[in-house]
matplotlib code that plots the C-alpha trace (Angstrom):
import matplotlib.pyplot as plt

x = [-6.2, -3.0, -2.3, -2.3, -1.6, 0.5, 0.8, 4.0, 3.0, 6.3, 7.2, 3.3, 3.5, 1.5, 3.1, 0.8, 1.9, -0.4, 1.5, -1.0, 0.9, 3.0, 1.0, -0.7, -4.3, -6.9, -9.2, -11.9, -9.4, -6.7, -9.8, -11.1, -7.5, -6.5, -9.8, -8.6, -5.2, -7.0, -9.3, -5.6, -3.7, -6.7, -6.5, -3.2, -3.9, -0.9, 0.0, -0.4, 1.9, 0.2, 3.3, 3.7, 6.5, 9.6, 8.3, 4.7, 2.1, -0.7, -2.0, -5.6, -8.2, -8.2, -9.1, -10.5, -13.4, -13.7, -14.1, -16.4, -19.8, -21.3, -22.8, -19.4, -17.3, -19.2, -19.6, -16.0, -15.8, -18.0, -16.1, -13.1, -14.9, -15.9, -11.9, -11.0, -13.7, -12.2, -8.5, -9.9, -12.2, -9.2, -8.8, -4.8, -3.1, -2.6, 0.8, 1.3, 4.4, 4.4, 7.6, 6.5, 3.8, -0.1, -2.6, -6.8, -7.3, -3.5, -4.0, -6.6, -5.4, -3.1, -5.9, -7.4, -4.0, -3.2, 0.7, 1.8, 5.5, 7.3, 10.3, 11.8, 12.2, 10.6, 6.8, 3.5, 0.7, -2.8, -6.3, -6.3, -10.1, -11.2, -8.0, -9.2, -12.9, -14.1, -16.5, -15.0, -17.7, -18.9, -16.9, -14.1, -15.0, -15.8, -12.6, -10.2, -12.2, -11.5, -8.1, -6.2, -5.0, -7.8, -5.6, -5.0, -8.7, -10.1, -6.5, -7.1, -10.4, -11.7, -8.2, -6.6, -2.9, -0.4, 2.2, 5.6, 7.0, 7.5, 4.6, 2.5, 2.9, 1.8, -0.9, -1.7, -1.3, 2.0, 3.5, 7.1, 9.3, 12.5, 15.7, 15.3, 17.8, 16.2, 12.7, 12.6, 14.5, 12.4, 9.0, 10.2, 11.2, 7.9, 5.4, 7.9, 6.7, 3.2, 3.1, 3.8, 0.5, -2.1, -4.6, -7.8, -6.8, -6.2, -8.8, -11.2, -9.9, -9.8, -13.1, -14.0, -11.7, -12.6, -16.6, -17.7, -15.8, -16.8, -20.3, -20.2, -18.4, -21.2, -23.6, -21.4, -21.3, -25.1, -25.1, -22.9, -24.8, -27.2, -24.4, -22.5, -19.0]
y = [-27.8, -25.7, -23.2, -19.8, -18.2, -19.1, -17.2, -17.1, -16.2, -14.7, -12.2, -11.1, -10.0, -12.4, -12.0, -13.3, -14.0, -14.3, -16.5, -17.5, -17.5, -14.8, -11.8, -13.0, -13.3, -12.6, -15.4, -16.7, -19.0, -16.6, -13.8, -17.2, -18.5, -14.8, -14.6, -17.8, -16.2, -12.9, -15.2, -16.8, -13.5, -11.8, -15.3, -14.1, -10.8, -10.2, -7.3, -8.2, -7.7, -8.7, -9.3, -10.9, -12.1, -10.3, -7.2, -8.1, -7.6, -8.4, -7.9, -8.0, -10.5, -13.6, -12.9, -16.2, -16.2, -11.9, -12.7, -16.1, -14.1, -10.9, -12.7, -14.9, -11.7, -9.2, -12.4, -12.0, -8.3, -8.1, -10.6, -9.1, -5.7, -7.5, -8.5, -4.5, -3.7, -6.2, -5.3, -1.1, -2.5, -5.1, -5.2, -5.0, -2.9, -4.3, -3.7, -4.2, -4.8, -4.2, -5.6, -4.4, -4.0, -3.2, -3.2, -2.8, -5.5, -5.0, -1.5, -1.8, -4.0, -0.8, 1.5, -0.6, -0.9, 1.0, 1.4, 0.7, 0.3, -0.1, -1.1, 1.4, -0.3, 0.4, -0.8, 0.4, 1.1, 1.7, 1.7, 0.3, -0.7, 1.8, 1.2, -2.5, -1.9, -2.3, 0.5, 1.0, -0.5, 2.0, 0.0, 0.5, 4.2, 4.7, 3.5, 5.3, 8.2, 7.8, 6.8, 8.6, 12.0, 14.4, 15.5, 12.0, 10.7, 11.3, 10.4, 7.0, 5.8, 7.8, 8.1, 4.9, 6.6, 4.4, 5.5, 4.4, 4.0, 7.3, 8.8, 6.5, 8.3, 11.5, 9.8, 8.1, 4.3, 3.9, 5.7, 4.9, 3.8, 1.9, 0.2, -3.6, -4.4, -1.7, -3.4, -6.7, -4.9, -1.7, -3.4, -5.9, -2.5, -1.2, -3.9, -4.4, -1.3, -1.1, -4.5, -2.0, -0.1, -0.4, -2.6, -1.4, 2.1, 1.4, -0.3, 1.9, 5.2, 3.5, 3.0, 6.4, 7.7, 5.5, 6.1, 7.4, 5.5, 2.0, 3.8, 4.8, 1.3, -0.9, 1.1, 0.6, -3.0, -3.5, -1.4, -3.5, -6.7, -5.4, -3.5, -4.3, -3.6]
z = [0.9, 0.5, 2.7, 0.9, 4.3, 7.2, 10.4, 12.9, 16.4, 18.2, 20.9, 21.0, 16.9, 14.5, 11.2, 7.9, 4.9, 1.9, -0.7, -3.7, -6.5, -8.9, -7.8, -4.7, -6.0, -3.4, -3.3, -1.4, -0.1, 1.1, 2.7, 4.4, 5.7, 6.6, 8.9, 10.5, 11.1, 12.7, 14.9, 16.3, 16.4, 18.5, 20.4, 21.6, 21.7, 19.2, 17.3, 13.6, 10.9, 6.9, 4.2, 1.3, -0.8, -1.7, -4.6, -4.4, -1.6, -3.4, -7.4, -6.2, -6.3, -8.1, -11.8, -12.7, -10.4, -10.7, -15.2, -14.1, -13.6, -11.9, -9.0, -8.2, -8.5, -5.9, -3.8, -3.6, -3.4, -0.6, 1.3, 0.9, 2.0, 4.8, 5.6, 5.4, 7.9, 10.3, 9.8, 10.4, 13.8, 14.7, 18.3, 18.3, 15.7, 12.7, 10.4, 7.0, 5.8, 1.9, 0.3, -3.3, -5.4, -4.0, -6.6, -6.4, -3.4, -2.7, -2.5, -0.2, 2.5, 2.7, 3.6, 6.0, 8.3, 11.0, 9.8, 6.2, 5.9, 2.0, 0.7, -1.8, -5.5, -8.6, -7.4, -8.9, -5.7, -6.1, -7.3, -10.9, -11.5, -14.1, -16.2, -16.3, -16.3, -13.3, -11.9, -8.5, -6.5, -2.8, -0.3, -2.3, -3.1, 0.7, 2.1, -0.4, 0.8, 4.2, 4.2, 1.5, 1.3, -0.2, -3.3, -4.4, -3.8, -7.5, -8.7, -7.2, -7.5, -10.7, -13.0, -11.7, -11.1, -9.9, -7.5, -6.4, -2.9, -2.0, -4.1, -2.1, 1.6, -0.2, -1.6, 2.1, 1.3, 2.9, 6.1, 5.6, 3.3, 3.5, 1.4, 1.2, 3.2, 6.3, 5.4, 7.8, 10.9, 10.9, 10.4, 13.6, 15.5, 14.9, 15.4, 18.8, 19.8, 18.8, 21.7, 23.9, 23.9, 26.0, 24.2, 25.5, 25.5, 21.3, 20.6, 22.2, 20.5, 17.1, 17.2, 18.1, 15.4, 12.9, 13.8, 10.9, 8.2, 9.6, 9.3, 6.0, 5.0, 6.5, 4.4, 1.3, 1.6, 2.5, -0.8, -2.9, -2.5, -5.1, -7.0, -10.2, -11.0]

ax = plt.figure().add_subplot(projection="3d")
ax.plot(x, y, z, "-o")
ax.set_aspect("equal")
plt.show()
Protein backbone atom coordinates (compact mmCIF):
# COMPACT_ATOMS: atom_id res chain seq x y z
CA UNK A 1 0.00 0.00 0.00
CA UNK A 2 1.49 3.50 -0.67
CA UNK A 3 1.88 5.78 1.81
CA UNK A 4 -0.39 8.85 1.21
CA UNK A 5 0.84 10.23 4.53
CA UNK A 6 4.19 10.20 6.26
CA UNK A 7 4.91 11.71 9.66
CA UNK A 8 8.44 13.14 10.94
CA UNK A 9 8.70 13.02 14.71
CA UNK A 10 11.45 15.82 15.73
CA UNK A 11 12.17 18.15 18.66
CA UNK A 12 8.65 17.08 20.22
CA UNK A 13 6.63 18.52 16.79
CA UNK A 14 5.11 15.70 14.55
CA UNK A 15 4.78 17.18 11.15
CA UNK A 16 2.11 15.26 8.49
CA UNK A 17 2.07 15.52 5.28
CA UNK A 18 -0.81 14.36 3.18
CA UNK A 19 0.48 13.77 -0.45
CA UNK A 20 -2.27 11.88 -2.62
CA UNK A 21 -1.96 13.17 -5.75
CA UNK A 22 -2.38 16.80 -7.77
CA UNK A 23 -4.90 18.23 -5.31
CA UNK A 24 -4.42 15.98 -2.36
CA UNK A 25 -7.71 14.01 -2.46
CA UNK A 26 -9.00 13.05 0.86
CA UNK A 27 -9.56 9.47 0.82
CA UNK A 28 -10.33 6.67 3.02
CA UNK A 29 -6.81 5.89 2.78
CA UNK A 30 -5.21 9.25 3.73
CA UNK A 31 -8.27 9.83 6.97
CA UNK A 32 -7.07 6.05 7.90
CA UNK A 33 -3.10 6.73 7.55
CA UNK A 34 -3.53 10.27 9.18
CA UNK A 35 -5.33 8.55 12.30
CA UNK A 36 -2.25 6.31 12.47
CA UNK A 37 0.01 9.32 12.42
CA UNK A 38 -2.25 11.01 15.36
CA UNK A 39 -2.19 7.67 17.37
CA UNK A 40 2.05 8.07 17.04
CA UNK A 41 2.22 11.83 17.55
CA UNK A 42 -0.07 11.57 20.84
CA UNK A 43 2.44 8.50 21.46
CA UNK A 44 4.96 11.10 21.89
CA UNK A 45 3.09 13.53 23.19
CA UNK A 46 4.11 15.80 20.16
CA UNK A 47 2.83 18.93 19.05
CA UNK A 48 1.33 18.40 15.53
CA UNK A 49 1.82 20.31 12.59
CA UNK A 50 -0.77 18.91 9.22
CA UNK A 51 0.84 20.30 5.59
CA UNK A 52 0.65 19.46 2.36
CA UNK A 53 2.50 20.14 -0.75
CA UNK A 54 3.84 23.38 -2.02
CA UNK A 55 0.23 25.61 -3.22
CA UNK A 56 -2.14 22.97 -2.28
CA UNK A 57 -3.25 21.73 1.19
CA UNK A 58 -5.95 19.78 0.22
CA UNK A 59 -8.85 19.95 -2.85
CA UNK A 60 -11.15 17.91 -0.71
CA UNK A 61 -12.17 14.37 -0.68
CA UNK A 62 -11.54 11.89 -3.22
CA UNK A 63 -14.15 12.49 -6.15
CA UNK A 64 -14.17 8.99 -7.51
CA UNK A 65 -15.50 7.32 -4.50
CA UNK A 66 -17.77 10.76 -3.37
CA UNK A 67 -19.56 10.37 -7.63
CA UNK A 68 -19.50 6.19 -6.85
CA UNK A 69 -22.87 6.03 -4.76
CA UNK A 70 -24.68 7.80 -1.83
CA UNK A 71 -23.96 5.25 0.66
CA UNK A 72 -19.97 5.00 -0.28
CA UNK A 73 -19.83 8.89 -0.26
CA UNK A 74 -21.36 9.69 3.39
CA UNK A 75 -19.34 6.59 4.50
CA UNK A 76 -16.57 8.80 3.66
CA UNK A 77 -17.94 11.98 4.94
CA UNK A 78 -18.67 10.76 8.17
CA UNK A 79 -15.27 9.40 8.56
CA UNK A 80 -13.69 12.27 7.75
CA UNK A 81 -16.17 14.15 10.25
CA UNK A 82 -14.98 11.80 12.61
CA UNK A 83 -10.99 12.99 11.79
CA UNK A 84 -12.14 16.83 12.49
CA UNK A 85 -13.59 15.89 15.87
CA UNK A 86 -10.34 14.24 16.76
CA UNK A 87 -7.98 17.07 15.48
CA UNK A 88 -10.72 19.83 17.68
CA UNK A 89 -10.49 17.11 21.06
CA UNK A 90 -6.59 16.32 20.24
CA UNK A 91 -4.71 16.11 23.26
CA UNK A 92 -1.65 18.34 22.17
CA UNK A 93 -2.25 21.28 19.89
CA UNK A 94 -2.49 20.61 16.59
CA UNK A 95 -0.97 23.15 13.60
CA UNK A 96 -1.87 23.31 10.25
CA UNK A 97 0.42 24.54 8.04
CA UNK A 98 -1.45 25.48 4.69
CA UNK A 99 0.99 26.12 1.81
CA UNK A 100 -1.84 26.87 -0.74
CA UNK A 101 -5.07 26.01 -1.71
CA UNK A 102 -7.91 24.56 0.99
CA UNK A 103 -11.06 23.53 -0.57
CA UNK A 104 -14.45 21.67 1.05
CA UNK A 105 -12.38 18.83 3.09
CA UNK A 106 -9.39 21.16 2.71
CA UNK A 107 -11.12 23.82 4.08
CA UNK A 108 -12.15 22.04 6.88
CA UNK A 109 -9.08 20.45 8.25
CA UNK A 110 -8.60 24.37 8.68
CA UNK A 111 -11.42 24.75 11.04
CA UNK A 112 -10.70 21.98 13.09
CA UNK A 113 -6.90 23.22 14.00
CA UNK A 114 -6.01 25.05 16.77
CA UNK A 115 -3.61 27.45 14.64
CA UNK A 116 -3.90 27.79 10.86
CA UNK A 117 -0.92 29.45 9.29
CA UNK A 118 -0.90 30.46 5.11
CA UNK A 119 1.40 31.29 2.74
CA UNK A 120 0.41 34.45 0.72
CA UNK A 121 -0.01 33.53 -3.23
CA UNK A 122 -2.85 33.65 -5.33
CA UNK A 123 -4.91 30.51 -3.44
CA UNK A 124 -8.68 29.92 -3.40
CA UNK A 125 -9.90 28.85 0.50
CA UNK A 126 -13.08 27.53 1.38
CA UNK A 127 -16.40 25.84 1.44
CA UNK A 128 -17.31 24.95 -2.28
CA UNK A 129 -20.15 22.27 -1.94
CA UNK A 130 -23.16 24.10 -3.17
CA UNK A 131 -21.28 25.40 -6.27
CA UNK A 132 -20.63 21.64 -7.06
CA UNK A 133 -23.82 20.30 -5.79
CA UNK A 134 -23.39 19.04 -2.78
CA UNK A 135 -25.94 19.98 0.05
CA UNK A 136 -23.54 20.89 2.80
CA UNK A 137 -24.17 17.96 5.02
CA UNK A 138 -24.69 19.05 9.44
CA UNK A 139 -21.15 18.17 10.50
CA UNK A 140 -20.01 20.33 7.96
CA UNK A 141 -22.70 23.04 8.61
CA UNK A 142 -22.00 22.61 12.48
CA UNK A 143 -18.34 23.10 12.36
CA UNK A 144 -18.28 26.18 9.94
CA UNK A 145 -20.59 27.43 12.46
CA UNK A 146 -18.47 27.14 15.26
CA UNK A 147 -15.26 28.09 13.89
CA UNK A 148 -15.71 30.89 11.38
CA UNK A 149 -16.34 34.36 11.86
CA UNK A 150 -20.18 35.11 12.10
CA UNK A 151 -20.22 37.53 8.96
CA UNK A 152 -18.69 34.93 6.75
CA UNK A 153 -20.84 31.91 7.98
CA UNK A 154 -23.69 31.99 5.25
CA UNK A 155 -20.98 33.27 2.83
CA UNK A 156 -19.36 29.90 3.35
CA UNK A 157 -21.53 27.25 3.70
CA UNK A 158 -24.81 28.49 1.81
CA UNK A 159 -23.08 30.90 -1.26
CA UNK A 160 -19.85 28.80 -1.48
CA UNK A 161 -17.46 32.15 -1.62
CA UNK A 162 -13.94 31.44 -1.94
CA UNK A 163 -11.36 33.49 -0.23
CA UNK A 164 -7.70 34.25 -0.65
CA UNK A 165 -5.00 34.19 1.96
CA UNK A 166 -5.68 37.16 3.59
CA UNK A 167 -9.48 37.16 3.02
CA UNK A 168 -9.31 33.95 4.88
CA UNK A 169 -8.26 35.30 8.53
CA UNK A 170 -11.29 37.63 8.24
CA UNK A 171 -13.24 34.98 7.35
CA UNK A 172 -11.66 32.74 10.37
CA UNK A 173 -9.96 29.71 8.47
CA UNK A 174 -6.51 30.99 8.74
CA UNK A 175 -4.79 32.91 11.71
CA UNK A 176 -1.76 34.24 9.86
CA UNK A 177 -0.42 34.63 6.80
CA UNK A 178 3.02 34.71 5.48
CA UNK A 179 5.43 35.08 2.00
CA UNK A 180 6.67 31.73 0.85
CA UNK A 181 9.86 32.12 1.70
CA UNK A 182 8.73 33.24 5.78
CA UNK A 183 6.31 30.06 5.51
CA UNK A 184 8.64 27.03 6.75
CA UNK A 185 10.67 29.19 9.52
CA UNK A 186 7.61 30.77 11.09
CA UNK A 187 5.41 27.67 11.15
CA UNK A 188 8.84 25.80 12.99
CA UNK A 189 8.88 29.08 15.37
CA UNK A 190 5.43 28.53 16.22
CA UNK A 191 4.85 24.87 16.70
CA UNK A 192 8.43 25.32 18.83
CA UNK A 193 6.59 27.29 21.04
CA UNK A 194 3.27 25.74 21.20
CA UNK A 195 5.82 22.52 22.86
CA UNK A 196 6.23 24.77 25.37
CA UNK A 197 2.81 24.70 27.00
CA UNK A 198 1.70 22.86 29.59
CA UNK A 199 -0.01 19.87 28.11
CA UNK A 200 -2.65 19.10 30.62
CA UNK A 201 -3.35 22.61 31.32
CA UNK A 202 -4.31 22.70 27.19
CA UNK A 203 -5.87 20.02 26.83
CA UNK A 204 -8.13 20.42 29.62
CA UNK A 205 -9.23 24.05 28.74
CA UNK A 206 -9.80 23.10 25.08
CA UNK A 207 -12.18 20.97 26.07
CA UNK A 208 -13.98 23.28 28.18
CA UNK A 209 -13.90 25.78 25.33
CA UNK A 210 -14.68 23.72 22.69
CA UNK A 211 -17.75 22.10 24.96
CA UNK A 212 -20.42 22.86 23.07
CA UNK A 213 -19.18 22.50 19.52
CA UNK A 214 -17.92 18.92 20.03
CA UNK A 215 -21.55 18.67 21.36
CA UNK A 216 -23.33 19.92 18.71
CA UNK A 217 -20.71 18.00 16.18
CA UNK A 218 -21.45 14.46 17.68
CA UNK A 219 -25.08 15.14 17.15
CA UNK A 220 -24.37 16.22 13.56
CA UNK A 221 -22.59 13.16 12.72
CA UNK A 222 -25.01 10.65 14.55
CA UNK A 223 -27.31 12.76 12.12
CA UNK A 224 -25.52 12.39 8.97
CA UNK A 225 -25.47 8.64 8.94
CA UNK A 226 -29.05 8.70 7.79
CA UNK A 227 -28.41 12.05 5.71
CA UNK A 228 -27.89 12.59 1.97
CA UNK A 229 -25.72 15.14 0.44
Amino acid sequence: MTDVVAIQIEKKVATITIQNGKVNAISHQVIDQMNNALDQAEQAKAVVVITGKQGMLSGGYDLNVMRESMSLAMQLVEKGSTLSRRLLAFPFPVLVACPGHAVAKGAFLLLSADYRIGVEGNFKIGLNEVAIGMSMHDAGVELARGRLAPVFFNRSVILAEMVSPQDAITAGFLDKVVSESEFLPTVTFIAQAMTKLDMKAHYNTKLKARAELLHRLDAAIEKDKGGSL
